[in-house]
N, C-alpha and C positions, 0 to 999 in steps of 0.2 A: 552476332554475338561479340562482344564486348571483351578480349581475353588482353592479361595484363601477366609480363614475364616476367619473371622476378630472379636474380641473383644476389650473390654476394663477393668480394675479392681484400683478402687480407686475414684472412681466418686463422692461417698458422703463421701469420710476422707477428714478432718480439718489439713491437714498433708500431706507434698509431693507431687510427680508427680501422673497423670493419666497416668497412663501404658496402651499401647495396644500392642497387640503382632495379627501378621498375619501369616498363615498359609498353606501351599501348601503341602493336605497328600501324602506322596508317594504311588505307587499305592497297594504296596503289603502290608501298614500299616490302619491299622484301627482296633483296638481290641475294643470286647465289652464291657469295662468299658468307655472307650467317652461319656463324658457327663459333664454339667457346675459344673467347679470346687468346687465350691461352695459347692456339694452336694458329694464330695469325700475328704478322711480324707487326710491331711497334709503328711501323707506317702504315701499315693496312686497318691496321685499327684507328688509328687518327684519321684515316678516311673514313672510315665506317663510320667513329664517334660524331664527324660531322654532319654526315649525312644524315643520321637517328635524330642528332638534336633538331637538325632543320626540319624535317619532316613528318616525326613522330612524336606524342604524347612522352614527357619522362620527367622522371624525377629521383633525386637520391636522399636516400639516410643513412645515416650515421650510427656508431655508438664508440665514443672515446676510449684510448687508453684504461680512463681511472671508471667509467662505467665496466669495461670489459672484467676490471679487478674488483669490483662492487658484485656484478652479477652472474660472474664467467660467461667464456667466450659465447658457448651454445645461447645463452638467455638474451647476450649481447648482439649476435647477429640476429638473432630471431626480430629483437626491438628495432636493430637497424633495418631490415626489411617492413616491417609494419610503417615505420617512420616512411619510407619511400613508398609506396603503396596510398598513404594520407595526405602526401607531398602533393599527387597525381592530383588530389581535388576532383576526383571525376569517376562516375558510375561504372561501372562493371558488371561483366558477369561471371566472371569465371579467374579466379589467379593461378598459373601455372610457376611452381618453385623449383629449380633445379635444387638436387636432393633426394635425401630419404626422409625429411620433417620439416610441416608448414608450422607458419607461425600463426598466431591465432589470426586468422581471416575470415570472413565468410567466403565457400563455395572454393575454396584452394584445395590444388593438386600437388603434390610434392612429385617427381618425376627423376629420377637416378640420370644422370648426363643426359639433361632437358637441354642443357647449353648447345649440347650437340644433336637432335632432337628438332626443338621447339624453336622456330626462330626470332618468335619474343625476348624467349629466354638468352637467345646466343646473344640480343640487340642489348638486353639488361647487361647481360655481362659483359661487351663490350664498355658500355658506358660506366659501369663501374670499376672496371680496371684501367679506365684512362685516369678516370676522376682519382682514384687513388696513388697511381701511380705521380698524377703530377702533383701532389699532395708531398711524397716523398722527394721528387726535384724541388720544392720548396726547402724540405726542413734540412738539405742537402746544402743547400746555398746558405741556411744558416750556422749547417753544422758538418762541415766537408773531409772532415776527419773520418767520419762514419761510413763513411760512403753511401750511402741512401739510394743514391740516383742509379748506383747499381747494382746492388742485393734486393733494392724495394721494400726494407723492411725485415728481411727471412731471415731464420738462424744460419748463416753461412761461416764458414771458418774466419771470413773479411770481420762480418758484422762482431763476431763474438770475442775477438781478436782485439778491434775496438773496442768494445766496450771494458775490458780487461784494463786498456791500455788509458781510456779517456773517462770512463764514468759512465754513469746511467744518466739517463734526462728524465728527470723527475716526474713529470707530466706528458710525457710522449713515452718513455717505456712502458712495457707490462709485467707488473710486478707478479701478477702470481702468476706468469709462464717459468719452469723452471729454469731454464736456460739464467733467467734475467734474477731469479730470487737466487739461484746457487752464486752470483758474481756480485748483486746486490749487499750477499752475505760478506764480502773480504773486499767493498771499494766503494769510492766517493760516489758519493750522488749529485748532479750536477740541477 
């Protein structure tokens, strides 16, 4: 059987895309640190992320900033997972979603901390929180003011502080998260 894990990483940043990355382990892979990324250091996962892409079937989607303010979040990551899921190019039987709601798939399982769980699912979430993460050391290097590189994106006092002090980035914030429309409302937009 054919099982394909799916996550997502960026769901509550005021900042950028919702990354999902999907997942098809190869049969001879599965090491015993699989587990949601979240709970493995920044090196550990740059191992892991290497080891997935060499070895195992993967791919990610997306949904932008101005999609997420187009279709809200929920609609937005759902489309970002299908997108990863299509990426894969390759047959299945079965999609397991970390969660409580699939996005339309055939034969998908939504599974409440699958990341912890399923280790498709922990492999997906690895791969999507690197891929996001170094997404934000990009826009970091372009815009270092903000700090990106280490909020990643989140409301933090750093980020919000920023934004107060430099502006919104017109195309990389999210306008209808409140954080970003209440500051939106009294400053430049960049």
């Amino acid at each position: 059987m054919i099982i394909v894990g799916v996550d997502e990483v960026g769901r509550g940043c005021l900042v950028g895309n919702v990354v999902a990355a999907a997942v098809i382990l190869a049969d001879d892979f599965c090491p015993p640190e699989l587990t949601d990324s979240k709970k493995l250091s920044a090196k550990k996962r740059e191992i892991l992320y290497s080891q997935i892409t060499q070895k195992c079937r993967w791919a990610v989607g997306q949904a932008s900033a101005g999609e997420i303010d187009e279709i809200n979040i929920l609609q937005a990551t759902m489309l970002a997972m299908r997108r990863a899921v299509a990426a894969l190019e390759f047959e299945y039987d079965r999609v397991l979603v970390d969660g409580n709601q699939c996005p339309d798939l055939e034969n998908c399982q939504a599974i409440i901390k699958g990341d912890l769980s399923e280790p498709a699912i922990s492999a997906a979430s690895i791969i999507a929180k690197v891929t996001r993460d170094k997404q934000m050391f990009e826009l970091d290097k372009s815009y270092p003011q903000y700090g990106f590189s280490r909020h990643k994106g989140y409301g933090t006092k750093q980020h919000l502080a920023a934004l107060e002090k430099y502006g919104l980035l017109q195309k990389q914030h999210r306008f209808s998260f409140a954080p970003v429309r209440r500051i939106a409302a009294k400053t430049v937009i960049t």
